[in-house]
C-alpha positions in Angstrom: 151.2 126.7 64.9 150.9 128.5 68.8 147.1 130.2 68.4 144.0 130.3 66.3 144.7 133.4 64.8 147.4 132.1 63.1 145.5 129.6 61.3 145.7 129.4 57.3 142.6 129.5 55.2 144.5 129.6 52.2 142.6 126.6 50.1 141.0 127.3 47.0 138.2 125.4 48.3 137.8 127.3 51.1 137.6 130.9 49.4 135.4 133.1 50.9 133.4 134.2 48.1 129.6 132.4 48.1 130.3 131.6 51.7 127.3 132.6 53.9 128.0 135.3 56.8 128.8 133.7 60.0 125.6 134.6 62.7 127.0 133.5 65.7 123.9 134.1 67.3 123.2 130.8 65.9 126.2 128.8 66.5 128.0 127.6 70.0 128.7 130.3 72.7 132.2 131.4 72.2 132.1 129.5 75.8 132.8 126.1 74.8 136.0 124.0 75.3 134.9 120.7 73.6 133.3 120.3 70.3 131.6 116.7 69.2 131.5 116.5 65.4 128.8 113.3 64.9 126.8 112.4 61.8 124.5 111.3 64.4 122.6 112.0 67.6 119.2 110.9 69.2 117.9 114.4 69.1 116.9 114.4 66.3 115.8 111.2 64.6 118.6 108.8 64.8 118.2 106.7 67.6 121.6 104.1 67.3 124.7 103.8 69.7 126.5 106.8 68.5 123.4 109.0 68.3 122.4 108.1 72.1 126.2 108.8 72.9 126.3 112.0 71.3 122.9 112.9 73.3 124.4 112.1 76.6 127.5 113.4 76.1 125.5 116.9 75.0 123.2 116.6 78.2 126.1 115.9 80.4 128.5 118.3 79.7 125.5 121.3 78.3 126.3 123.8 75.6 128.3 126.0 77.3 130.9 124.0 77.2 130.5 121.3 74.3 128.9 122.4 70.9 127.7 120.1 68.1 129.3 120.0 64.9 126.0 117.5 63.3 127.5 116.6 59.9 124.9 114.5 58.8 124.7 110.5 57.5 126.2 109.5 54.3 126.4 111.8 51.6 125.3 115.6 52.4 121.6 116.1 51.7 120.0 119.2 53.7 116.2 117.3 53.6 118.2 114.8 56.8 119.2 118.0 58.3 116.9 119.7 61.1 114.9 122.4 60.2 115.7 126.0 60.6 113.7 126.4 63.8 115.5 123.1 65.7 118.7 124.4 64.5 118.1 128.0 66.2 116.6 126.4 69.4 119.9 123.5 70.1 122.3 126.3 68.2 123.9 123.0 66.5 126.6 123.5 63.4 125.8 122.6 60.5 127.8 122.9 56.8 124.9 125.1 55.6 125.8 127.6 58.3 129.4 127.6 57.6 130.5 127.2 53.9 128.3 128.0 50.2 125.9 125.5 48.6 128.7 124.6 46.0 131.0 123.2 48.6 128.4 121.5 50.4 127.5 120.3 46.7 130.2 119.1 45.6 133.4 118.3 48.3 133.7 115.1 49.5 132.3 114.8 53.3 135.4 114.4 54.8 136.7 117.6 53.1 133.7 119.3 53.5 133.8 119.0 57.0 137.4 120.3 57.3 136.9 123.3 55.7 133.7 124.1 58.0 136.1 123.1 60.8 138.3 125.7 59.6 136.6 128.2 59.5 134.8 128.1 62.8 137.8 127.7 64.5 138.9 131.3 65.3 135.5 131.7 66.5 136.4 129.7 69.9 139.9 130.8 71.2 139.2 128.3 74.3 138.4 125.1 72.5 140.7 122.4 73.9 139.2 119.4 72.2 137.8 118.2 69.2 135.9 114.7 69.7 134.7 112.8 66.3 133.3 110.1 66.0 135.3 107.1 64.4 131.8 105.4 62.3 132.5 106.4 58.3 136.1 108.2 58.7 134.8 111.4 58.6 137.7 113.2 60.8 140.1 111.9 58.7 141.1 115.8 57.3 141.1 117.1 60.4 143.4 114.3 62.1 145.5 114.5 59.0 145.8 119.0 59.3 146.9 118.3 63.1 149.3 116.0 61.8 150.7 118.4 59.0 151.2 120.8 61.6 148.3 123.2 60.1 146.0 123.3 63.8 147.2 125.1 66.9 149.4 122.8 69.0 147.1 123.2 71.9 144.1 121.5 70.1 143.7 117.7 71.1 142.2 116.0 68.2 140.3 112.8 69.6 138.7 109.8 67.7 136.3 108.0 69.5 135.8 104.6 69.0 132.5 103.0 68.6 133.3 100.2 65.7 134.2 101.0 62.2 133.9 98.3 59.2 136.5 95.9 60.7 134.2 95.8 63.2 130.7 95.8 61.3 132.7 92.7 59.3 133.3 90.9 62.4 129.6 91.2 64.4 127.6 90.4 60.9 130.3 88.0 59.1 130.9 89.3 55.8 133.1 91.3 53.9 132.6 95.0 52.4 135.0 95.1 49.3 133.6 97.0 46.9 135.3 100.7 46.4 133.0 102.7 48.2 133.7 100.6 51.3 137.2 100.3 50.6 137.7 104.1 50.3 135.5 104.2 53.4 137.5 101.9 55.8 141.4 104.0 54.0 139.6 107.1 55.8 138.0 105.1 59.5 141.9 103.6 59.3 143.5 106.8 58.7 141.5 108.5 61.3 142.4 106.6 63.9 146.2 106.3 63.2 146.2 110.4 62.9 144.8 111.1 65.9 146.2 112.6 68.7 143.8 110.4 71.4 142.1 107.5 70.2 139.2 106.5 73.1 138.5 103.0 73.5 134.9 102.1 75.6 136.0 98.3 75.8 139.2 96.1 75.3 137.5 94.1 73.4 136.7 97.0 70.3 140.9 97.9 70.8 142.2 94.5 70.4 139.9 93.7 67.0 141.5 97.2 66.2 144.7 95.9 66.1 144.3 92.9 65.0 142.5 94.1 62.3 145.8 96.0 61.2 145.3 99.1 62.8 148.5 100.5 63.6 147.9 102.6 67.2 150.8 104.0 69.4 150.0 102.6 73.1 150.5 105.9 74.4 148.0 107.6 72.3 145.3 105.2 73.6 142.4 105.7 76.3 139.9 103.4 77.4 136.3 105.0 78.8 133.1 103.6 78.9 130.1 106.2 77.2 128.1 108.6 79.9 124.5 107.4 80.5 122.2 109.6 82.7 121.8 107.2 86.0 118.3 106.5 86.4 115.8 107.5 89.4 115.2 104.7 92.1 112.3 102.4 90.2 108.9 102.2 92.1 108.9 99.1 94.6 107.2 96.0 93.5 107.0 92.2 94.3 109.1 89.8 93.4 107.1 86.5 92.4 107.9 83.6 90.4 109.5 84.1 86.8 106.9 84.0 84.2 108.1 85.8 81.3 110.7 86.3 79.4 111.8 89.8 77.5 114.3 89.9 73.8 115.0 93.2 74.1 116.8 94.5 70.5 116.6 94.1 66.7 115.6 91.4 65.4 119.0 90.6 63.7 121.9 87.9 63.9 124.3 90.3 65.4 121.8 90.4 68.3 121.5 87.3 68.2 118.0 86.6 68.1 117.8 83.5 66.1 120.2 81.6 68.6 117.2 83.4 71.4 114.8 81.6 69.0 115.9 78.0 69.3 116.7 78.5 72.8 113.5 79.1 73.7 112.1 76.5 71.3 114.2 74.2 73.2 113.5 75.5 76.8 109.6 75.5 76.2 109.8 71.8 74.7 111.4 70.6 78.5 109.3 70.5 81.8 110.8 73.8 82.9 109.4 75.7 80.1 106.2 75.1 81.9 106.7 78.1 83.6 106.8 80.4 80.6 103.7 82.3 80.3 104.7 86.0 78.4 107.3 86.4 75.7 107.7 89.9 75.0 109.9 90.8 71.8 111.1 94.6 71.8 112.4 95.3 69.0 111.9 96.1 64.8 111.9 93.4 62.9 114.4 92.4 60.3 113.0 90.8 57.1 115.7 88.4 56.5 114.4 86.7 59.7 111.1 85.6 58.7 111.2 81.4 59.4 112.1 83.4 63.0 109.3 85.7 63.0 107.4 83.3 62.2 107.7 80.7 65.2 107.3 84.0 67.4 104.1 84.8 66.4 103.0 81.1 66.2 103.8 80.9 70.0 101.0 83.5 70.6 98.8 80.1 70.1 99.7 78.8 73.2 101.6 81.9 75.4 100.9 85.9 75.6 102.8 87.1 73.1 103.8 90.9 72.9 106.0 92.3 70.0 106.5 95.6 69.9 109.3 98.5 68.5 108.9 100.7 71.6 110.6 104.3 72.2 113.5 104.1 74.7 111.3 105.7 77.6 108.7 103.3 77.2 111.2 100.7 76.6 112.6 101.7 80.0 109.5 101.9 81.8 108.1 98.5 80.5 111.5 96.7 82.1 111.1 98.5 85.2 107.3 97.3 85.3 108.2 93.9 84.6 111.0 93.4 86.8 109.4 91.7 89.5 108.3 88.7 87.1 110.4 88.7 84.0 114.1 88.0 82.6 116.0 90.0 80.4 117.7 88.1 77.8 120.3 89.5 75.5 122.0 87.0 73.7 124.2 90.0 71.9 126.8 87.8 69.7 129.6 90.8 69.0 128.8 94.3 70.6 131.0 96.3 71.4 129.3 98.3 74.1 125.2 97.7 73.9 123.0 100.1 75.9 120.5 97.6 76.2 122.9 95.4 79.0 123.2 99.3 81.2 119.8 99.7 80.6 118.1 96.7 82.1 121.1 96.6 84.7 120.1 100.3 85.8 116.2 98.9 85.7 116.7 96.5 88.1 115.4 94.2 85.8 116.8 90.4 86.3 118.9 89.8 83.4 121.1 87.4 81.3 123.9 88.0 78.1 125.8 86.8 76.1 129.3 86.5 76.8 130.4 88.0 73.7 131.8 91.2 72.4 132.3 94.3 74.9 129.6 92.6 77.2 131.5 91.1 80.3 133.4 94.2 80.5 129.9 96.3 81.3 128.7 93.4 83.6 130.1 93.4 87.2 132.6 90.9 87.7 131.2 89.6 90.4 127.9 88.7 88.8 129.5 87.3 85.3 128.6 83.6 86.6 124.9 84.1 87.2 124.5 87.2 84.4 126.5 85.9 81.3 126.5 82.1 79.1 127.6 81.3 75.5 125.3 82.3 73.1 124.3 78.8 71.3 120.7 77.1 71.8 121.3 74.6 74.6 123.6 76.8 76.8 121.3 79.9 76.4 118.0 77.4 76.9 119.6 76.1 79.9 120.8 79.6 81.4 117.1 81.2 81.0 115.6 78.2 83.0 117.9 78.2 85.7 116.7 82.1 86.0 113.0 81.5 85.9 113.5 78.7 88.2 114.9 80.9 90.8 113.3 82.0 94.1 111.8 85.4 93.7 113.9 86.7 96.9 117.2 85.2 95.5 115.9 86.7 92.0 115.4 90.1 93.5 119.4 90.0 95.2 121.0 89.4 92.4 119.0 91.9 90.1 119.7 94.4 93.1 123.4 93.4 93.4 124.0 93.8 90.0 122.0 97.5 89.4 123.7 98.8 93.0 127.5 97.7 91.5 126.5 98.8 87.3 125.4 102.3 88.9 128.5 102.8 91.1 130.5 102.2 88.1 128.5 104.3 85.5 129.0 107.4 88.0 132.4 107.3 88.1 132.4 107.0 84.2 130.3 110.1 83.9 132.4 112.1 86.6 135.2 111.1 84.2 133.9 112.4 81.2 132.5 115.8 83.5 136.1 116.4 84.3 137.0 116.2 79.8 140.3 115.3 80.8 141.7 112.8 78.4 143.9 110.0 79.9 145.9 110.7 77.2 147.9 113.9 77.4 148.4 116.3 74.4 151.6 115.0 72.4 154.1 117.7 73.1 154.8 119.8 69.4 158.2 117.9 68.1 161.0 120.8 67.7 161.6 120.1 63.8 165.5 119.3 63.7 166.4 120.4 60.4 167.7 118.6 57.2 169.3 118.5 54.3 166.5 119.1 51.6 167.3 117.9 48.0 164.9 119.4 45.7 164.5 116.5 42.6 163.0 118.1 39.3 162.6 115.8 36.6 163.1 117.1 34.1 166.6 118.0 32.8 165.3 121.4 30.8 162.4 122.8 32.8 160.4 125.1 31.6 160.4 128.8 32.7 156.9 129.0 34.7 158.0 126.4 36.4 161.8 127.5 37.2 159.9 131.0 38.5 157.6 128.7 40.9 160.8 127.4 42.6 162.4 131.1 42.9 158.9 131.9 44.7 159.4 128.9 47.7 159.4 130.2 51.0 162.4 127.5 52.3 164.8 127.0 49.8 166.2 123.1 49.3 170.1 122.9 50.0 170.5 121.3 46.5 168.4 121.1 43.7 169.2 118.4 40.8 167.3 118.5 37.5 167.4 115.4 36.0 165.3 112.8 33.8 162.7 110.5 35.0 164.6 107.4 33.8 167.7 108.8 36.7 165.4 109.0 39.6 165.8 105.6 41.1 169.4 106.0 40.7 169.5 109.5 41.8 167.7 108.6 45.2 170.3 105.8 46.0 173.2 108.5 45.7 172.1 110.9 48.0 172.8 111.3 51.8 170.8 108.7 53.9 169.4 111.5 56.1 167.9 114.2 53.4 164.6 114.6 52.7 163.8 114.7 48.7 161.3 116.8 47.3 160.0 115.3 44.2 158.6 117.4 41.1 157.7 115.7 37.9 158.0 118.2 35.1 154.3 119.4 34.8 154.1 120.2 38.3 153.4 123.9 39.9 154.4 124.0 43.2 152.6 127.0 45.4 155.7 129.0 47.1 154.9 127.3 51.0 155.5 123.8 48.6 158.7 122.7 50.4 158.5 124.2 53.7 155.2 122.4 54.3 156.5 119.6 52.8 159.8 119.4 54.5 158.3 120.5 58.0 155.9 117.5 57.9 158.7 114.7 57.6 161.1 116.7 60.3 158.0 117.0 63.2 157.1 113.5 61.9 160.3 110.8 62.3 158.0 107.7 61.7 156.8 108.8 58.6 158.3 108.0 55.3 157.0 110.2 52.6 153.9 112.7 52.7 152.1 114.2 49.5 149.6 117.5 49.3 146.6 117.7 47.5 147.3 118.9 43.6 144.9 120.7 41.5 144.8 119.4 37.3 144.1 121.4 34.8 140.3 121.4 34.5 139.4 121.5 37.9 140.2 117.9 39.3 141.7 117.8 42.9 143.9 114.9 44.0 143.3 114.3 47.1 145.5 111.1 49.1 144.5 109.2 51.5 147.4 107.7 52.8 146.6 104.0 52.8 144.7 101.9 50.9 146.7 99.4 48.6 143.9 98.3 46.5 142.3 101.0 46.3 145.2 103.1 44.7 144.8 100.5 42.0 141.1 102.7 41.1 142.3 106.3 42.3 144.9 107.8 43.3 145.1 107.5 47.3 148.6 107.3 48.1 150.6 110.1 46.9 151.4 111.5 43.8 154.3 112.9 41.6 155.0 115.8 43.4 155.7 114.5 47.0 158.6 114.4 49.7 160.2 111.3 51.3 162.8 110.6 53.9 165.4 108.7 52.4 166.3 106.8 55.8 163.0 105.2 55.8 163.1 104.2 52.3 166.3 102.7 53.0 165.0 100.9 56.6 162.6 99.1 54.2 165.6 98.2 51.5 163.7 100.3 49.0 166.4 101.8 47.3 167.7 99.2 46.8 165.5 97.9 44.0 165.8 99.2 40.6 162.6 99.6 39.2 161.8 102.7 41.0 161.2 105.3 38.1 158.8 108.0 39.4 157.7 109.2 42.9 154.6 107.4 42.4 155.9 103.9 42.9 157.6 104.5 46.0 154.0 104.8 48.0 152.8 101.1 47.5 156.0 99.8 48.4 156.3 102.0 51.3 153.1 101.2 52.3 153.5 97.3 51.3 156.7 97.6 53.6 154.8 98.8 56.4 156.3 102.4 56.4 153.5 105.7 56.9 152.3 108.1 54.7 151.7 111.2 55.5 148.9 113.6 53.5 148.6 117.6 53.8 145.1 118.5 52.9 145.9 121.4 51.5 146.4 121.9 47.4 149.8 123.0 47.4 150.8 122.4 43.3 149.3 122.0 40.3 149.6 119.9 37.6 148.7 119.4 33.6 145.6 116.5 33.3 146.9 112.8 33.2 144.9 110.8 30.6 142.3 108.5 32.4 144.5 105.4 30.7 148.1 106.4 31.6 147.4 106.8 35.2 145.7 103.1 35.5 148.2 101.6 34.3 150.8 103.1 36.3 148.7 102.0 39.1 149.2 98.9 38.0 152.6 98.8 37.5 153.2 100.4 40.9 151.6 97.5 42.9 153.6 95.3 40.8 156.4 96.2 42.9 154.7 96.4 45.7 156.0 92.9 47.2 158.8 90.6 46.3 156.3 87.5 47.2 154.0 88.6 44.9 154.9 87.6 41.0 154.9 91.0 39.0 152.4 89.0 36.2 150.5 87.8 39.0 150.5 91.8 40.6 149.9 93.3 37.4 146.1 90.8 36.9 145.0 91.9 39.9 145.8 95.3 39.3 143.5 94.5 36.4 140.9 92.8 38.5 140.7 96.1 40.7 139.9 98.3 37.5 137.3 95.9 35.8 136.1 96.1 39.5 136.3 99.7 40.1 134.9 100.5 36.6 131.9 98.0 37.5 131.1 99.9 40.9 130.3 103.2 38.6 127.5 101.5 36.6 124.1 102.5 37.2 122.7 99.8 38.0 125.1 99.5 40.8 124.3 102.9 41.9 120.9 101.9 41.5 121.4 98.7 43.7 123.6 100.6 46.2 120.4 103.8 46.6 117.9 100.7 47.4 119.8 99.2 50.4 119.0 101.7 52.1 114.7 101.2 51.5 114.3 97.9 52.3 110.5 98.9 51.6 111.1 99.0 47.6 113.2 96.1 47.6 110.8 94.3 48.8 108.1 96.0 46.4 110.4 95.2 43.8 110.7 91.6 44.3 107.1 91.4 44.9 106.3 93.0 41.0 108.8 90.7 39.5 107.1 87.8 41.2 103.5 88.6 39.9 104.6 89.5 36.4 106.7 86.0 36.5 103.5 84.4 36.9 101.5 86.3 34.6 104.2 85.5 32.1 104.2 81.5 33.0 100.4 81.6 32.9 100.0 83.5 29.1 103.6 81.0 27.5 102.4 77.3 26.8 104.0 75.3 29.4 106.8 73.1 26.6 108.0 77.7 26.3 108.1 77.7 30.3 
């Protein structure tokens, strides 16, 4: 596609009735080159890594060049979103602005999203970038519509990276497997591997990416530290001797703040803990940590003991006031890029981390002996008094060292991101080289509707065969090694740009081994794939469907084709997938087809990850296709909605707990004991 005007809003979803007029009054200047879609920012109550990023990035480049797509946390709810007056004041997009209230009802996010992206886009003829944030997935449409070839050519699309699920799994040490999260982390994976630019801040986040399985051309990545605005020079003041000691995060594992705990337990038990005479905890507290909590605020018996959840300016301006006379400690056990390390660097503050995570690639190098340690007890304990022991002038180089080389560094980041030019230049648009199309129906007599849909296609297949479901697998093994197929089970509609959008997709895309559209049933339900996600096509369908196109010389790299229990389009996606070929999704509902019974489709779920791997015994394949839909069924519960709504107020759980306990012992107290 060569320019914006060109661009399709053909999607039923998209229609313009109910949508609101667009005031652009109230949206971006037409001005702007870059747009940052985030579902968070520190303008307006969230106050986390992505949110600062998204502020800095706002204040560094101003609005006449970068506008704010703010989408929101979780699920759409308009009480999260600013109010009307913020929203005219910071001219922000938002899906209220853009599409009706029954899209923003009822589309999922990531959909939602893309058809607000859509139809902004002709507003801003310049934009060069779109930036979104990798946290939840929610670019995944977007990435996917560049990939399909349905965005101008001349529009980067750029993930950037700040730690999905993989990464959450890896800093807290547990596992997200039920299907919300596993739908989730299809859509942060899928995102990533669409892209056009995927921006890295540390090596560390990129090589837990791939390990994780991601699967990331080289050439597609970037690596770029996040803008922060450099500070003004801090007020002079007097180094003296170390007397305090500053925990500067949440209260959490992942910042490691029971391992600061013991260390200091230990440090304070030795003569050199003598020295200690503050401890100042910044930071909210986590609940889960009370044994911890609890030896802080014990030590306020013997040491001045401050504990406080500050703002980030006061945070700031406590460090810089404390400087002379304290040491940072951030014993950080798996961040990727914590603003806390920059921030007390850029203090001036004396400081010491863990050397975990992203950390030692913010540090200076030079300073990595005095600045980092391993994060256990002893080590940590040991570190801290070898700061406090040091002599205020020696304390006061190496705090100035490390800010001088830390600020150096951060300017050259920021002039990076000033300049917007990716290290990663726009993948040139692949000139489709034509194929032989086969066109598949299956079904031998088909009926006239759907005969008249194929006379309507815009590209017309080479050949078409109609033939019965049970000849499909043999069909595909006759044909020419190089053809696409475009496959139609009988009860499909196809829309007339069907196999030209189909077709075009797998000729612009060689590494890509079948792609599927979104399909509208009978009744209203949309299909929507996702591309990946093995298990989690066993609870919905998020590979492909039965009206799909595949490349026949990928399906024969894998030795697909040469199995005989391929009977329907749908069974080649796991086994592609399991195989490690790509999948390819147009978000765009190009057929339609009759409603599958609930029952039918879960077991051919089933029965499609039972071919899914040669290792894997069908028997064995098929009960844990089984497992996934007891599972999946499970998740839709109410009390598991319930349980899910309540994580996010720890307040009531706790309230909760509470009532049970009381009424527990109101019940113990009324029962004879021999009834306990």
């Amino acid at each position: 596609m060569d320019s914006y005007s060109d661009f399709p809003i053909n999607n039923p979803d998209c229609a313009e009735a109910g949508f609101p007029a667009l005031d652009e009054n109230r949206l971006p200047p037409k001005s702007i080159r870059h747009l940052l879609i985030t579902a968070e920012h520190a303008g307006f109550q969230y106050r986390g890594g992505i949110g600062s990023y998204a502020q800095e990035m706002e204040n560094l480049l101003g609005g006449d060049r970068l506008g704010v797509f703010f989408v929101g946390e979780k699920e759409y709810a308009p009480a999260k979103f600013p109010s009307e007056q913020f929203l005219r004041r910071n001219r922000w997009i938002v899906p209220s602005l853009v599409v009706g209230p029954d899209q923003c009802a009822f589309l999922p996010k990531e959909d939602l999203i893309y058809q607000c992206f859509k139809r902004i886009l002709p507003l801003y003829p310049g934009l060069e970038t779109v930036e979104i944030q990798d946290c939840d997935g929610w670019g995944v449409r977007i990435a996917q519509a560049k990939r399909a070839g349905l965005l101008p050519d001349n529009l980067a699309i750029k993930i950037r990276c700040h730690g999905t699920y993989v990464y959450l799994e890896q800093a807290h040490g547990k596992w997200w497997a039920d299907q919300y999260h596993l739908r989730l982390m299809a859509r942060e994976k899928q995102a990533i591997e669409q892209a056009g630019c995927v921006s890295f801040p540390t090596d560390f986040l990129r090589d837990l990416y791939l390990k994780s399985g991601y699967s990331i051309n080289p050439d597609r990545m970037e690596k770029l530290r996040y803008p922060l605005a450099l500070p003004a020079a801090p007020e002079p003041v007097e180094f003296r001797r170390a007397d305090s000691l500053i925990f500067m995060g949440a209260r959490t594992p992942m910042k490691g703040f029971p391992v600061f705990v013991e260390a200091l337990k230990k440090l304070l038990a030795g003569p050199k803990g003598q020295a200690v005479r503050r401890i100042y905890v910044l930071g909210s507290k986590d609940p889960a940590m009370a044994r911890e909590n609890a030896c802080i605020k014990a030590l306020g018996k013997r040491l001045k003991v401050m504990e406080a959840a500050l703002p980030r300016r006061k945070l700031l301006k406590t460090l810089t006031l404390l400087r002379g006379r304290a040491v940072c400690v951030l014993p950080y056990l798996g961040d990727n890029h914590p603003n806390a390390v920059l921030e007390a660097m850029a203090c001036g503050c004396p400081m010491l981390a863990a050397d975990r995570g992203g950390i030692p690639e913010l540090v200076p190098e030079d300073y990595h002996d005095q600045c980092l340690c391993t994060p256990d007890p002893d080590s940590l304990a040991e570190s801290m008094a070898r700061l406090l022991s040091m002599k205020p002038k020696d304390r006061q180089a190496l705090a100035q060292g490390v800010r001088r080389e830390y600020l150096a560094a951060q300017q050259a980041i920021n002039q990076a991101h000033w300049s917007t030019e990716s290290q990663v230049k726009p993948e040139p648009a692949l000139e489709a080289k034509p194929r032989e199309i086969v066109l598949m129906v299956l079904a031998e007599k088909p009926e006239e509707d759907l005969l008249q849909a194929l006379e309507k296609q815009t590209r017309k297949p080479d050949r078409t065969l109609y033939i019965s479901s049970d000849a499909f697998g043999k069909a595909l093994q006759e044909e020419n090694k190089e053809a696409i197929v475009i496959a139609l089970e009988e009860d499909y509609r196809p829309a007339p740009e069907f196999i030209q959008t189909h077709a075009r997709y797998l000729e612009q895309n060689p590494g890509t081994g079948a792609v599927s559209a979104y399909c509208k049933e009978e009744g209203g339900r949309v299909i929507r794939p996702m591309g990946d996600g093995l298990l989690l096509n066993m609870a919905e369908d998020c590979l492909g469907h039965g009206g799909a196109a595949f490349s026949l010389f990928h399906l024969r790299e894998v030795d697909l084709l040469s199995r005989d229990r391929i009977k329907a389009p749908e069974s080649i996606f796991p086994v592609l997938l399991g195989s490690g070929g790509k999948i390819g999704v147009i978000p765009e509902v190009l057929s339609q087809r009759k409603a599958r019974p609930v029952a039918d489709r879960d077991f051919s779920r089933g029965l499609a990850l039972g071919f899914a791997s040669d290792k894997l015994p069908r028997f064995e394949a098929l009960r844990l296709a089984g497992v996934m839909q007891d599972y999946a069924a499970m998740q839709q519960t109410p009390a598991i909605a319930i349980a899910r709504e309540l994580e996010n107020y720890p307040f009531l759980l706790r309230l909760g707990r509470t009532a049970l306990e009381k009424a527990a012992r109101i019940y113990f107290k009324m029962k004879p004991h021999k009834d306990a």
